[in-house]
VOBA-1610 file (N, C-alpha, C; in pm, whole numbers, padded with zeros to 5 digits, always signed):
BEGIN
Unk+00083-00120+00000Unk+00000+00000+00000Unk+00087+00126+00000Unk+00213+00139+00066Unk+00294+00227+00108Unk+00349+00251-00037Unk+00423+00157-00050Unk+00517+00136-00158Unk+00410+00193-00328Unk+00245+00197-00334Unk+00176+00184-00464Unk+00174+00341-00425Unk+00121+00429-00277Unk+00149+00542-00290Unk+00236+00619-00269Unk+00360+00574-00271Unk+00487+00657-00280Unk+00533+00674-00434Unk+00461+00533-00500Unk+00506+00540-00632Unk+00411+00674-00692Unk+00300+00684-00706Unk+00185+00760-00769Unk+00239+00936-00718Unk+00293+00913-00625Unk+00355+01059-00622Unk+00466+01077-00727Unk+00553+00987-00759Unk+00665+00992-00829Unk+00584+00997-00987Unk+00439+01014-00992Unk+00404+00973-01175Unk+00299+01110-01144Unk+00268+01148-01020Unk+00210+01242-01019Unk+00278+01373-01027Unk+00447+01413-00972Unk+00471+01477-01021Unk+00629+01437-01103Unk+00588+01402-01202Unk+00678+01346-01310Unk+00750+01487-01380Unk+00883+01452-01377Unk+00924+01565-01407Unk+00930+01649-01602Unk+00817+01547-01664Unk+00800+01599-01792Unk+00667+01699-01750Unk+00546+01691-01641Unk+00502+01777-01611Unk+00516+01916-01549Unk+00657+01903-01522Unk+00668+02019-01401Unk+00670+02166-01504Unk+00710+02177-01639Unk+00697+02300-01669Unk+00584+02357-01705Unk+00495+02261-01735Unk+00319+02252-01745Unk+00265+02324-01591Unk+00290+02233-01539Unk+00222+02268-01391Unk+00298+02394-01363Unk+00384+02446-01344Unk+00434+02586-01357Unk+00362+02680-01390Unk+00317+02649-01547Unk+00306+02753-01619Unk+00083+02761-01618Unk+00078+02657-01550Unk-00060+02668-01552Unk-00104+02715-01388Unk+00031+02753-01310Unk-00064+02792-01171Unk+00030+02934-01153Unk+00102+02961-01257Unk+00146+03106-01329Unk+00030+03136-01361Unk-00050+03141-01466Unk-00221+03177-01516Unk-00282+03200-01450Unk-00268+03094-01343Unk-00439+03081-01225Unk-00345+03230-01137Unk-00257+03260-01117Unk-00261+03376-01023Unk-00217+03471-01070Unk-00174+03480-01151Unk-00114+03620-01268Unk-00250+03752-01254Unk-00184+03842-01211Unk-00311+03972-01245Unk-00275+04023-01383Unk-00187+03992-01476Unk-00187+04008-01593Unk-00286+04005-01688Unk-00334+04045-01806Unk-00446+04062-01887Unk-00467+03973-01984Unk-00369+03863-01968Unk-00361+03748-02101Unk-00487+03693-02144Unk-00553+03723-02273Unk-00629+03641-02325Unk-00668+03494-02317Unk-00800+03438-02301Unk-00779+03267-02254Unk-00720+03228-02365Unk-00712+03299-02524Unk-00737+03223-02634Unk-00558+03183-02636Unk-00471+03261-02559Unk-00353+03304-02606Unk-00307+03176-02493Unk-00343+03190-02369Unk-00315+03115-02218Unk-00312+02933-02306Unk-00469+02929-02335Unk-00457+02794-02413Unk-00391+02754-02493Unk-00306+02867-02610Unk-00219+02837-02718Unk-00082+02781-02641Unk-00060+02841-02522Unk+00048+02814-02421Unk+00066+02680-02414Unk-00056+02655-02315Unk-00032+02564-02245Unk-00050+02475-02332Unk-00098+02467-02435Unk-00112+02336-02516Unk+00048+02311-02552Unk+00079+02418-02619Unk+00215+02426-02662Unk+00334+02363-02584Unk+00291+02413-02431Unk+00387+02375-02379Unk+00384+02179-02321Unk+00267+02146-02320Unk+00211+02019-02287Unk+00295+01950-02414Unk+00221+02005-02541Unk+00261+01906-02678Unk+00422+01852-02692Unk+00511+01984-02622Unk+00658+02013-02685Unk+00699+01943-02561Unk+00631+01936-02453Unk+00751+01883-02304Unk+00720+01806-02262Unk+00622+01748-02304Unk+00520+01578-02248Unk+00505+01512-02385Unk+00449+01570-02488Unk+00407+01409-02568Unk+00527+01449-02696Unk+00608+01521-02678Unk+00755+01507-02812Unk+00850+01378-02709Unk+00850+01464-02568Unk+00982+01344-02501Unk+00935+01233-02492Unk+00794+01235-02510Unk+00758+01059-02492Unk+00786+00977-02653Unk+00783+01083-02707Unk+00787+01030-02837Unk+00919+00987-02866Unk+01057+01110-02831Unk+01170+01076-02877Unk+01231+00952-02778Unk+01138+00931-02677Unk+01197+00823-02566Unk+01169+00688-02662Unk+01061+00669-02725Unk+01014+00532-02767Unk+01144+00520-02868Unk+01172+00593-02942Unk+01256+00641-03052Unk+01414+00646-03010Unk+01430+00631-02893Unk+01573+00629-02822Unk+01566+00465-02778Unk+01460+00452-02708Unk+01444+00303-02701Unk+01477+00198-02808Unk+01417+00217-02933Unk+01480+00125-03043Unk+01592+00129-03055Unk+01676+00236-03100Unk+01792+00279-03105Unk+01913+00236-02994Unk+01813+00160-02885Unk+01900+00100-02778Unk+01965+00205-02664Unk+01944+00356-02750Unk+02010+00413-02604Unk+01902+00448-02459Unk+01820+00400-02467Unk+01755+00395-02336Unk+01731+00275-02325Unk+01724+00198-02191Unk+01671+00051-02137Unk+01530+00056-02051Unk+01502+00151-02016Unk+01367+00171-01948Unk+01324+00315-01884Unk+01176+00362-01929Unk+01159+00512-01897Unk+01175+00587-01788Unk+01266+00478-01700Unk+01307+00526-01533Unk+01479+00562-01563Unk+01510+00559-01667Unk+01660+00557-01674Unk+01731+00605-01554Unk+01779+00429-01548Unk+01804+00430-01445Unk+01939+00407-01382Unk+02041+00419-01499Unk+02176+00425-01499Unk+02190+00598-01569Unk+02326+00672-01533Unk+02379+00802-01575Unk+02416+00774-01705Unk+02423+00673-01792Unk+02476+00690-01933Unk+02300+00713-01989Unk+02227+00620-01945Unk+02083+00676-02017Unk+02009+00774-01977Unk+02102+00869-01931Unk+02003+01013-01902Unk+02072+01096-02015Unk+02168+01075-02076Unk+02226+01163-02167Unk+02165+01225-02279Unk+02094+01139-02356Unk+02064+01169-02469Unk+01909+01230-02430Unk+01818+01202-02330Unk+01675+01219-02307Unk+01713+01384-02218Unk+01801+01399-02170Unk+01869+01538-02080Unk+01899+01635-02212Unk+01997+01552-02312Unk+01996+01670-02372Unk+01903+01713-02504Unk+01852+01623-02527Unk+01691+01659-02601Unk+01581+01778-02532Unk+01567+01713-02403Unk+01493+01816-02356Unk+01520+01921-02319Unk+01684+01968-02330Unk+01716+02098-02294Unk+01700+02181-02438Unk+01672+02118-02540Unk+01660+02169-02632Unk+01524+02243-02625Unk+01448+02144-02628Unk+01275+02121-02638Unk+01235+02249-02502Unk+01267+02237-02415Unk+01278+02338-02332Unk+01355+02466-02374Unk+01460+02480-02403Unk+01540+02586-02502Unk+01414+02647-02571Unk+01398+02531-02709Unk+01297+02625-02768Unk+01150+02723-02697Unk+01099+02606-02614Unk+00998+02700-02542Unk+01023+02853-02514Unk+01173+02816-02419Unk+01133+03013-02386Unk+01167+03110-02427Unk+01255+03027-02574Unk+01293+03156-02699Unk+01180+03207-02785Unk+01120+03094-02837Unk+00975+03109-02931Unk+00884+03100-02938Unk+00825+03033-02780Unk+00685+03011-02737Unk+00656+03166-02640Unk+00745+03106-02557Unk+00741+03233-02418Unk+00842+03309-02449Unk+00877+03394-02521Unk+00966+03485-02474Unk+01042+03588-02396Unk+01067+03674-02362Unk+01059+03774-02264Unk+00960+03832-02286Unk+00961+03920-02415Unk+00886+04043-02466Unk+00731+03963-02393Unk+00697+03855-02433Unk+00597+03755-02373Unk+00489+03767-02248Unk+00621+03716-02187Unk+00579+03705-02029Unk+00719+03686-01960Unk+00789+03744-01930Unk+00901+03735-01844Unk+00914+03641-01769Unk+00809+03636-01621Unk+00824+03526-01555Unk+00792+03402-01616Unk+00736+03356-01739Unk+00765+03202-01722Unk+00882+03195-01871Unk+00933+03269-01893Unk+01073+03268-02010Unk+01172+03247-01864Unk+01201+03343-01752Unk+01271+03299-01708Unk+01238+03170-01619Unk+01160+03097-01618Unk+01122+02987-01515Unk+01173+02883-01615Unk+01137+02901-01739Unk+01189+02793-01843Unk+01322+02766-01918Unk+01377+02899-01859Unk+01527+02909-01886Unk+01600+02862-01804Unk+01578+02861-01616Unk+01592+02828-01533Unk+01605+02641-01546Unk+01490+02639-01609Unk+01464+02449-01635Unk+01547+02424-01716Unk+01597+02487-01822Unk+01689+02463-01911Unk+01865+02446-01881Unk+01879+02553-01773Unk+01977+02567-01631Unk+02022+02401-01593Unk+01874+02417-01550Unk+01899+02264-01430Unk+01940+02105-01544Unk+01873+02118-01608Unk+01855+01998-01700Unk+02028+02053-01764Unk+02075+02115-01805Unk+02248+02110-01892Unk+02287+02059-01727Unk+02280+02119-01653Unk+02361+02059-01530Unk+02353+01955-01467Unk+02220+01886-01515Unk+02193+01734-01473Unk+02263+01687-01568Unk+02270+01708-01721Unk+02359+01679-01815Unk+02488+01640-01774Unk+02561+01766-01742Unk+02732+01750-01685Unk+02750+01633-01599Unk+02665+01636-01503Unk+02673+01542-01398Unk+02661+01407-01474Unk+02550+01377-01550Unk+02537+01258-01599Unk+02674+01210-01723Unk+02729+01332-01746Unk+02873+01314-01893Unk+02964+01257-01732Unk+02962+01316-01663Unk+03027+01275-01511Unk+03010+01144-01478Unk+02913+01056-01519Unk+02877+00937-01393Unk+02815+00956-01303Unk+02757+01103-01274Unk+02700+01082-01137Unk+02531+01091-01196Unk+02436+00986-01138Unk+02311+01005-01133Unk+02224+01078-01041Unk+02214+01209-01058Unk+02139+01296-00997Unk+01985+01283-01027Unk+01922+01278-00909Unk+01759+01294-00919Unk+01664+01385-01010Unk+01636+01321-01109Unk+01577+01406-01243Unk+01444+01463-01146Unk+01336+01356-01100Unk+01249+01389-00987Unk+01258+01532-00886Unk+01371+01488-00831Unk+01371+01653-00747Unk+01430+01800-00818Unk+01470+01740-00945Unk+01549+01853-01007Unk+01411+01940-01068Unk+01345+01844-01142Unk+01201+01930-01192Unk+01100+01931-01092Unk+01110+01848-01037Unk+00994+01937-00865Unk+01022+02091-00817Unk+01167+02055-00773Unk+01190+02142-00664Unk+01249+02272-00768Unk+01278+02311-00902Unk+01271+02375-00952Unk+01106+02463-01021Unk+01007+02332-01021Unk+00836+02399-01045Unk+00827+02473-00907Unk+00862+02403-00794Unk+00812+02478-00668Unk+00837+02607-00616Unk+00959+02612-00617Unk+01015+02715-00586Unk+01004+02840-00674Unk+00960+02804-00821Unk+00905+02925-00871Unk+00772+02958-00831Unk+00693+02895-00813Unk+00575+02911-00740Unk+00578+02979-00629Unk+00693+02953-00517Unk+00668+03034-00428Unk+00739+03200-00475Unk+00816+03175-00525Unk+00874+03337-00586Unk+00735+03410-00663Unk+00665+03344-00730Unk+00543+03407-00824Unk+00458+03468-00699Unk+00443+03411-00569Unk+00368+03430-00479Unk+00439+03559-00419Unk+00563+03559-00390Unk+00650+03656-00364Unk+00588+03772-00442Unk+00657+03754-00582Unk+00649+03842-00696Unk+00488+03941-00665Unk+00387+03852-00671Unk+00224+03922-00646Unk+00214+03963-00494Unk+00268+03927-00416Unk+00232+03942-00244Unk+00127+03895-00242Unk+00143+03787-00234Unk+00024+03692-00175Unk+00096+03603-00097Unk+00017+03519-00036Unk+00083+03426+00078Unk+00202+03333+00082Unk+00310+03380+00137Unk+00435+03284+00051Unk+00423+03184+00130Unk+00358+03237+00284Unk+00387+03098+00396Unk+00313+02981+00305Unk+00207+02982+00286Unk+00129+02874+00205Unk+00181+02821+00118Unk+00260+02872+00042Unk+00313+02804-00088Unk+00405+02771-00068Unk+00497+02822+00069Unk+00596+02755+00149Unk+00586+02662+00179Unk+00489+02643+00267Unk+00448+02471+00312Unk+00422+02377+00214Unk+00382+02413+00106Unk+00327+02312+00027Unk+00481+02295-00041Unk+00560+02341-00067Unk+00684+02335-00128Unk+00769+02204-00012Unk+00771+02269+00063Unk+00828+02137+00185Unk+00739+02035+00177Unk+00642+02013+00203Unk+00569+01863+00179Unk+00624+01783+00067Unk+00574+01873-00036Unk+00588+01795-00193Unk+00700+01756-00175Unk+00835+01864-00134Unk+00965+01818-00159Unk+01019+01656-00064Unk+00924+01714+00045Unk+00947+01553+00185Unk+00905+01464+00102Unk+00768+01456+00012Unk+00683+01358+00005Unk+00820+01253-00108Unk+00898+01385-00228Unk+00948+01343-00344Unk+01091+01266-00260Unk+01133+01325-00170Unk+01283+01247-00103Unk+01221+01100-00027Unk+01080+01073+00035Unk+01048+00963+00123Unk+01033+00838-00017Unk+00969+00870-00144Unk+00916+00810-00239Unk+01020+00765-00289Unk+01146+00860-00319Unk+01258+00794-00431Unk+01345+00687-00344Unk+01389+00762-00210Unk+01460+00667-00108Unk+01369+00554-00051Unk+01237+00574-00052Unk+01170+00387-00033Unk+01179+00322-00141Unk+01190+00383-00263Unk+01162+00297-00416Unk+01306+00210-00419Unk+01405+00308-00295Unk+01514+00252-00396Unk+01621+00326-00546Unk+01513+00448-00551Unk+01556+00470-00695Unk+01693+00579-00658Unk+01712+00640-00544Unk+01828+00724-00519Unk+01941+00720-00375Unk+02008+00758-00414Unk+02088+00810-00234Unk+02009+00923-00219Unk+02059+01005-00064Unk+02025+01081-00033Unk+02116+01183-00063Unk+02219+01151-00119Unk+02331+01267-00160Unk+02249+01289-00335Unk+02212+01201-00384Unk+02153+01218-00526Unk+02069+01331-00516Unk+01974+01301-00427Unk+01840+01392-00379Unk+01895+01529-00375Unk+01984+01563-00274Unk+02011+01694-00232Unk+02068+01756-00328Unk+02166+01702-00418Unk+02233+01731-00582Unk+02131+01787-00627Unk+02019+01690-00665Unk+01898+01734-00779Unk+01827+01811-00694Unk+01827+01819-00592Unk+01756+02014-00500Unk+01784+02083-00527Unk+01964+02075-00488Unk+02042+02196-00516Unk+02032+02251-00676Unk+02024+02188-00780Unk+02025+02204-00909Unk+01919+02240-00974Unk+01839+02196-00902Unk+01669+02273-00950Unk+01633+02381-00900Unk+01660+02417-00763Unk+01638+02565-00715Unk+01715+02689-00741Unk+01854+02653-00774Unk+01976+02755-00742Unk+01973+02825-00895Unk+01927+02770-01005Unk+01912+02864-01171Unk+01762+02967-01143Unk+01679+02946-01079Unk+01552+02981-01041Unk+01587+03099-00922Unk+01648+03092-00852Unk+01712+03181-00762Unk+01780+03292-00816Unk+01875+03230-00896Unk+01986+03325-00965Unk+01934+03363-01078Unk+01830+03362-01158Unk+01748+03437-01275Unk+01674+03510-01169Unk+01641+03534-01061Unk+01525+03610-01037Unk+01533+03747-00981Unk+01657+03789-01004Unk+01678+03921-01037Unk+01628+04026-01214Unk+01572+03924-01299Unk+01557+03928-01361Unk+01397+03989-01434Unk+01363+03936-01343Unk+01159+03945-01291Unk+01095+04014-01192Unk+01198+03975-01086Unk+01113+04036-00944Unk+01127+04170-00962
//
């Protein structure tokens, strides 16, 4: 029972969703004037290009033999799916989102683009850093800055940032799937590009 819901957190927040979920609770609190027609062109956009392309180029890496399973779960098979999506992400916040755009989610997606080359290095390294906490704890923490950014309640979005993040370190270390030095790597790497762009916005 433990073990089926520790997993469902790990698929619930899967880190091909996290720039989605970003950019859709960016919308829900933005006092900005964005059109729905324009919000939907977004988010579809961003769903199509960062959820169903990587699933696509994964099946497509799979034949090709360089992936063994969609948990890649050795540092040589994060290489090629890391640096695809820094692309796929790249493009988002040059030609979807731009600055001129919307600032805060060009830099939230540039930020993702940050973390993912540096999960990269690590993985040209040998070391397997937590893809999981790298796109969590990089969606979260912009969330609480957006909350910042509007003055609205950061304590709230504080707490919920620590849970999610407890819930994502209890799930990977019962699965098995990390150390706890992995974990804190892929924290440190998801928050610290999101930090250091946000002189940029705020």
């Amino acid at each position: 029972m433990l073990t089926s819901f520790l997993k469902s957190i790990s698929y619930l927040f899967h880190p091909l969703l996290m720039p989605w979920m970003g950019a859709v609770y960016y919308f829900s609190v933005t006092p900005k004037d964005y059109s729905p027609l324009k919000i939907s062109y977004w988010l579809i956009s961003i769903i199509s290009l960062s959820v169903l392309l990587p699933l696509v180029l994964y099946f497509i890496l799979n034949k090709l033999n360089k992936v063994q399973t969609i948990h890649l779960k050795t540092s040589k098979e994060r290489i090629w799916p890391l640096l695809l999506n820094s692309m796929i992400i790249g493009y988002l916040s040059v030609y979807v989102l731009p600055e001129s755009i919307c600032v805060e989610l060009h830099y939230f997606l540039l930020g993702i683009v940050i973390t993912i080359l540096m999960g990269l290095v690590l993985a040209l390294l040998k070391f397997k850093t937590s893809i999981n906490m790298m796109s969590t704890s990089s969606a979260f923490i912009f969330i609480v800055l957006i909350n910042l950014h509007y003055s609205y309640s950061v304590s709230s979005a504080f707490v919920v940032f620590v849970i999610m993040m407890g819930a994502m370190v209890s799930s990977r270390l019962h699965l098995n799937a990390h150390t706890a030095r992995e974990l804190v790597v892929g924290l440190i790497i998801g928050v610290s590009p999101q930090l250091l762009l946000l002189k940029n916005w705020l």
